[in-house]
Kinemage of the C-alpha trace (Angstrom):
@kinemage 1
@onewidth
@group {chain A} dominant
@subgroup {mainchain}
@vectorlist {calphas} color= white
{ca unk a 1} P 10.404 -12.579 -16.361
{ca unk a 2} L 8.242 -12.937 -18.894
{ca unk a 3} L 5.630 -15.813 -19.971
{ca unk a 4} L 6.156 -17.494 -23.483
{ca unk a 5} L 3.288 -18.994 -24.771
{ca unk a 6} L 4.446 -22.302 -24.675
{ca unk a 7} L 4.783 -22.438 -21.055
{ca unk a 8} L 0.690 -21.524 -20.636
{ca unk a 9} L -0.095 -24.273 -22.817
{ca unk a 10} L -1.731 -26.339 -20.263
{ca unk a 11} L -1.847 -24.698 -16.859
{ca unk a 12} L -2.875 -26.849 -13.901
{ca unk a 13} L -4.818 -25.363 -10.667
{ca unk a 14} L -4.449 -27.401 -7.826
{ca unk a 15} L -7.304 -28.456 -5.627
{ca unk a 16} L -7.434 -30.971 -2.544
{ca unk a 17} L -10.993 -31.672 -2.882
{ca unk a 18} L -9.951 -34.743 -4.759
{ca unk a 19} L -7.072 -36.288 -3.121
{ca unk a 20} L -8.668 -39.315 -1.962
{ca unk a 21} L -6.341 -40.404 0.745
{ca unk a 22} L -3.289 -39.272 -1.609
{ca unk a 23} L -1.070 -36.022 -1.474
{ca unk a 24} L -1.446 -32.909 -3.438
{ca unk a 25} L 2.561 -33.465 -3.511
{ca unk a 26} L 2.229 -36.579 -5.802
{ca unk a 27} L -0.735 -35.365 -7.554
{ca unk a 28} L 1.000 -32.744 -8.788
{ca unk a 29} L 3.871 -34.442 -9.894
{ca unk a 30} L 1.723 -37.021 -11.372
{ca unk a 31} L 0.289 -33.515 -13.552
{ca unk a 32} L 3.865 -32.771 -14.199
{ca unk a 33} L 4.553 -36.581 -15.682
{ca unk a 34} L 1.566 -35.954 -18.159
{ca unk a 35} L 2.909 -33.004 -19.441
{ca unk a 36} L 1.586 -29.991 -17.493
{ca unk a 37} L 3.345 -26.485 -18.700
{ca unk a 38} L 2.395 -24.255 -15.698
{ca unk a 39} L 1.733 -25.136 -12.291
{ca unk a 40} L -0.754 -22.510 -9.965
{ca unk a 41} L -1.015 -23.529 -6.466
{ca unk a 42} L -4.698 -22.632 -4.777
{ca unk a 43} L -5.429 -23.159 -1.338
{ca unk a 44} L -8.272 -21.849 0.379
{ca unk a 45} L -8.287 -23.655 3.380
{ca unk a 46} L -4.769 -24.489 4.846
{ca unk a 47} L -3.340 -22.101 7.428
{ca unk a 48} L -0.580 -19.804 6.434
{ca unk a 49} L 1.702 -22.426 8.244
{ca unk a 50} L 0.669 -25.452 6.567
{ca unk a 51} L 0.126 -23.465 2.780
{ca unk a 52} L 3.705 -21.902 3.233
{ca unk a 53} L 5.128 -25.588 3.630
{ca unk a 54} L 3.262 -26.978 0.543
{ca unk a 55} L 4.362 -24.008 -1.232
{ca unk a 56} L 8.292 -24.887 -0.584
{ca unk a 57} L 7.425 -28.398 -1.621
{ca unk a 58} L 5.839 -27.955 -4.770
{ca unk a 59} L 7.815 -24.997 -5.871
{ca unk a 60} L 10.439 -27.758 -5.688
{ca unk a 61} L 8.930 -30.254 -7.746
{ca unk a 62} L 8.281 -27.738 -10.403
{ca unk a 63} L 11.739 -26.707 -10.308
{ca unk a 64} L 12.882 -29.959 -11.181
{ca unk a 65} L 10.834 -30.607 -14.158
{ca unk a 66} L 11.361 -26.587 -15.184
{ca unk a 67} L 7.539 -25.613 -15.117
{ca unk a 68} L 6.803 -22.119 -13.603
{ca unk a 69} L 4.930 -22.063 -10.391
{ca unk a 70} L 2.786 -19.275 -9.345
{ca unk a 71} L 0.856 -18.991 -6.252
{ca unk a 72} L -3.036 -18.021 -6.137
{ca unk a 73} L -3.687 -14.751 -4.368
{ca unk a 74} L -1.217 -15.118 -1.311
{ca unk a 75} L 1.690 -12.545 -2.611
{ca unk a 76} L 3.284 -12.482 0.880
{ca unk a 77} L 3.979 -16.475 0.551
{ca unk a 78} L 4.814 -16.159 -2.696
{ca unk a 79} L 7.562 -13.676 -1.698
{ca unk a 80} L 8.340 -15.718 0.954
{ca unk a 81} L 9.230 -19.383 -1.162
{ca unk a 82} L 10.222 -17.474 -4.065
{ca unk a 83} L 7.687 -18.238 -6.842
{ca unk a 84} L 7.775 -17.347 -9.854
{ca unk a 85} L 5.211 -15.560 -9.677
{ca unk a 86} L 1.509 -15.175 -8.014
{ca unk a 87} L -2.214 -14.927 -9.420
{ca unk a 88} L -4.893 -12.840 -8.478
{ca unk a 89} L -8.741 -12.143 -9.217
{ca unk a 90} L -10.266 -8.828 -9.742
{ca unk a 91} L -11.205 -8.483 -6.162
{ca unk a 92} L -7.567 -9.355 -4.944
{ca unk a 93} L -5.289 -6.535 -5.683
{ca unk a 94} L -4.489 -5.138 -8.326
{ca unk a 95} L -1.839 -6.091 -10.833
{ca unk a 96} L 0.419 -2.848 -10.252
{ca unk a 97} L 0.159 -2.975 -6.738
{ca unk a 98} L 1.362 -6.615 -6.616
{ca unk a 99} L 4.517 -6.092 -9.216
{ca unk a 100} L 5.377 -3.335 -6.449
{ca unk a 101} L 5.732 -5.964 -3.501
{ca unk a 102} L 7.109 -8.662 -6.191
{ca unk a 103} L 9.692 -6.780 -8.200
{ca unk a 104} L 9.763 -6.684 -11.651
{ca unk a 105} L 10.896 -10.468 -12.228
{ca unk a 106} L 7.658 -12.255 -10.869
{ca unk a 107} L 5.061 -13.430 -13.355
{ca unk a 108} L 1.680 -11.864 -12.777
{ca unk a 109} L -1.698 -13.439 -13.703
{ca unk a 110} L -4.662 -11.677 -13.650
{ca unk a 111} L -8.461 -12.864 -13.937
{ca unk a 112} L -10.856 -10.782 -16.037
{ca unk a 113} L -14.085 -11.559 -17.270
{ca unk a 114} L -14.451 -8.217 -19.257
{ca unk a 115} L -12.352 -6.172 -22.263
{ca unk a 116} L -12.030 -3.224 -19.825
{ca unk a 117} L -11.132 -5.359 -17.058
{ca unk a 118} L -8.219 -7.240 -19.401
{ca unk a 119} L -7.175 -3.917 -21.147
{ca unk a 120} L -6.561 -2.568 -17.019
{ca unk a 121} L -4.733 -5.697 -15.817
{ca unk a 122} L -2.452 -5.157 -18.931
{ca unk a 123} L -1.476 -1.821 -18.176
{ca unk a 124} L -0.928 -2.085 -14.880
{ca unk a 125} L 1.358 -4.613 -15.658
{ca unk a 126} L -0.239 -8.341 -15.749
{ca unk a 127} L 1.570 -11.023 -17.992
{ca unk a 128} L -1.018 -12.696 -18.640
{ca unk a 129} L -4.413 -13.414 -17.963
{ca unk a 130} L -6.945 -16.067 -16.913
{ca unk a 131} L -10.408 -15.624 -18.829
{ca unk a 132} L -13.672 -17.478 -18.018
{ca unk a 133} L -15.802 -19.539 -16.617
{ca unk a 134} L -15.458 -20.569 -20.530
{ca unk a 135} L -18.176 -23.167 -19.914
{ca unk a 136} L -20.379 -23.816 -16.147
{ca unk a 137} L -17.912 -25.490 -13.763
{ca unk a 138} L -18.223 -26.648 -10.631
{ca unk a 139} L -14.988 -25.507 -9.268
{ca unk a 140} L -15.370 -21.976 -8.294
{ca unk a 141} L -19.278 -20.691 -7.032
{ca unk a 142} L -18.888 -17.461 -7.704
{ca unk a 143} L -17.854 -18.179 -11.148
{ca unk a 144} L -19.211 -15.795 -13.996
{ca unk a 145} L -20.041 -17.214 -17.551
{ca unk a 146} L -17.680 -15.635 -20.213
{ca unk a 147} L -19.226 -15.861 -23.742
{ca unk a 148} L -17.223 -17.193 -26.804
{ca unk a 149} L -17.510 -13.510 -28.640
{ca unk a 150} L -15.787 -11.464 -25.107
{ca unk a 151} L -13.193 -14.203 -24.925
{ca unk a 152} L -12.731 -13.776 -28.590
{ca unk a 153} L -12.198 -9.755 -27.983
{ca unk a 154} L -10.177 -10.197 -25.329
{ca unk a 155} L -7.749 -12.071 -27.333
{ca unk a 156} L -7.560 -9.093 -29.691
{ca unk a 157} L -7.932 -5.909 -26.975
{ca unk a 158} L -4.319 -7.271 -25.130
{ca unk a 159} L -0.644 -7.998 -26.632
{ca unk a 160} L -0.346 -10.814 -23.759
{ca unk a 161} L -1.181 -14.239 -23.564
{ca unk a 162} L -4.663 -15.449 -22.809
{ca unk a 163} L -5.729 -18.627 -21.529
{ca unk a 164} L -9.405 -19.401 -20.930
{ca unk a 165} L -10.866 -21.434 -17.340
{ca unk a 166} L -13.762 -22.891 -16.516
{ca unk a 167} L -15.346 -25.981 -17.044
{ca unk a 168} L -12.822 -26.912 -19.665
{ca unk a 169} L -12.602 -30.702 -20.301
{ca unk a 170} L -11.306 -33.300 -23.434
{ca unk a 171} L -14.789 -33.576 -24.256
{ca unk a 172} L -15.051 -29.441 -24.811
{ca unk a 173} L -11.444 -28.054 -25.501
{ca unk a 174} L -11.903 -28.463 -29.470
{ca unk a 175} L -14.347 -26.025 -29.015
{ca unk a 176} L -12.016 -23.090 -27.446
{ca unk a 177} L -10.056 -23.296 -31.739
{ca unk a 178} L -9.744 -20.389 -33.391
{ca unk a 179} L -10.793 -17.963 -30.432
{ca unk a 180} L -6.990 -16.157 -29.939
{ca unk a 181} L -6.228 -18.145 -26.510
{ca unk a 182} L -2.723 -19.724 -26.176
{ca unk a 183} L -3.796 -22.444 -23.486
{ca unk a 184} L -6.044 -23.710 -20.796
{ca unk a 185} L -6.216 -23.710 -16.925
{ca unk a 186} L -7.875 -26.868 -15.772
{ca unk a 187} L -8.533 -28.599 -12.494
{ca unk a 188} L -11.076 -31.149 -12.168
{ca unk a 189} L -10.197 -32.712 -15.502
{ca unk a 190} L -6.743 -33.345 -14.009
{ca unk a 191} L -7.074 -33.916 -10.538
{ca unk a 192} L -10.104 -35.493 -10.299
{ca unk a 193} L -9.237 -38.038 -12.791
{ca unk a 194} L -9.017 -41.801 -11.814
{ca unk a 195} L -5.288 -41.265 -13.700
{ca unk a 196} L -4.388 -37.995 -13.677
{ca unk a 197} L -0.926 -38.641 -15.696
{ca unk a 198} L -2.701 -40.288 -18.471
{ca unk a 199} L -5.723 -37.212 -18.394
{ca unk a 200} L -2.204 -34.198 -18.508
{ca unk a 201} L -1.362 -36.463 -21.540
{ca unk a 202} L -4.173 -36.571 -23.401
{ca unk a 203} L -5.718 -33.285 -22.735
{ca unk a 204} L -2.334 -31.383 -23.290
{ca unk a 205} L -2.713 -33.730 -27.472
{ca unk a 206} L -5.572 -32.093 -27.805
{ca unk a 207} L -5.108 -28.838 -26.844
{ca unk a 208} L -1.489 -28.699 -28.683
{ca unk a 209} L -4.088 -29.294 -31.741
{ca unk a 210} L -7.039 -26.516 -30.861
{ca unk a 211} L -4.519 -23.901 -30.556
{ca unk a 212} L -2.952 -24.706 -34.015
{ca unk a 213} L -6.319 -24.385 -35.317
């Protein structure tokens, strides 16, 4: 299975820190609604239990609107609900160990900050990857700052898609044009919008126009 472009156009990361008395279930159909192209579930605190449920569920939901789902980092639940595929960071494993417990079907997404670390994740088999922070976010702590100019020659170093994370927002995505990236991976500017439909819409408008550009 392999990822078109299209489908990484605007790629949603879930987070509960913003449900507010709502479900992640509706959020992320609410995500789906707007527009969303990709779907990557991310759980860092449910049990195995509780994330293997959600993971049925949503899987689901994405089925029915025809958005792939991937999981983040868990391969063994991703195996287990039958994702379409799974991501992982450079301290997870490593892309050709997880195509060996995933088959050769399952989309893998890889994180890389670096050319070296992109040109490796391509060869051992990653379809695509996740570059960034982009700009300072508040999601992830750890997060290291990727400049425009290495996001730029990762673009041209690897035949597969990129999409840039971090910090990306309608008030900054214009500024992501012209760099090689096919798409963006967001979370707080879906999920912790006041209406996260209306925020898929409007953010997928404009990034349909940076990536012509």
């Amino acid at each position: 299975m392999k990822c078109a472009k299209e489908e990484l156009l605007l790629y949603a990361v879930t987070d509960r820190s913003w449900l507010k008395g709502d479900t992640l279930y509706h959020q992320v159909e609410q995500v789906l609604e707007g527009g969303a192209t990709f779907v990557q579930l991310r759980e860092k605190e449910l049990d195995e239990e509780q994330f293997l449920e959600e993971a049925k569920e949503i899987r689901k939901l994405c089925r029915k609107y025809g958005v792939p789902f991937v999981i983040n980092d868990n391969v063994r639940i991703a195996a287990e609900v039958d994702a379409d595929g799974v991501h992982v960071g450079q301290s997870d494993m490593e892309a050709g160990d997880v195509r060996a417990k995933l088959g050769p079907d399952k989309l893998i997404g890889v994180s890389a900050q670096t050319v070296e670390q992109a040109v490796q994740a391509e060869k051992r088999g990653a379809d695509y990857l996740g570059v960034g922070a982009v700009f300072p976010t508040g999601s992830k702590a750890d997060a290291v700052e990727v400049s425009r100019e290495t996001l730029e020659a990762i673009c041209r170093a690897v035949s597969i898609p990129v999409i840039a994370i971090g910090g990306i927002g309608q008030g900054n995505v214009m500024e992501l044009a012209g760099s090689g990236i096919c798409g963006i991976a967001v979370i707080s500017a879906l999920f912790a919008q006041p209406d996260i439909k209306k925020a898929a819409e409007d953010l997928k408008k404009l990034t349909e126009e940076m990536v012509k550009l």
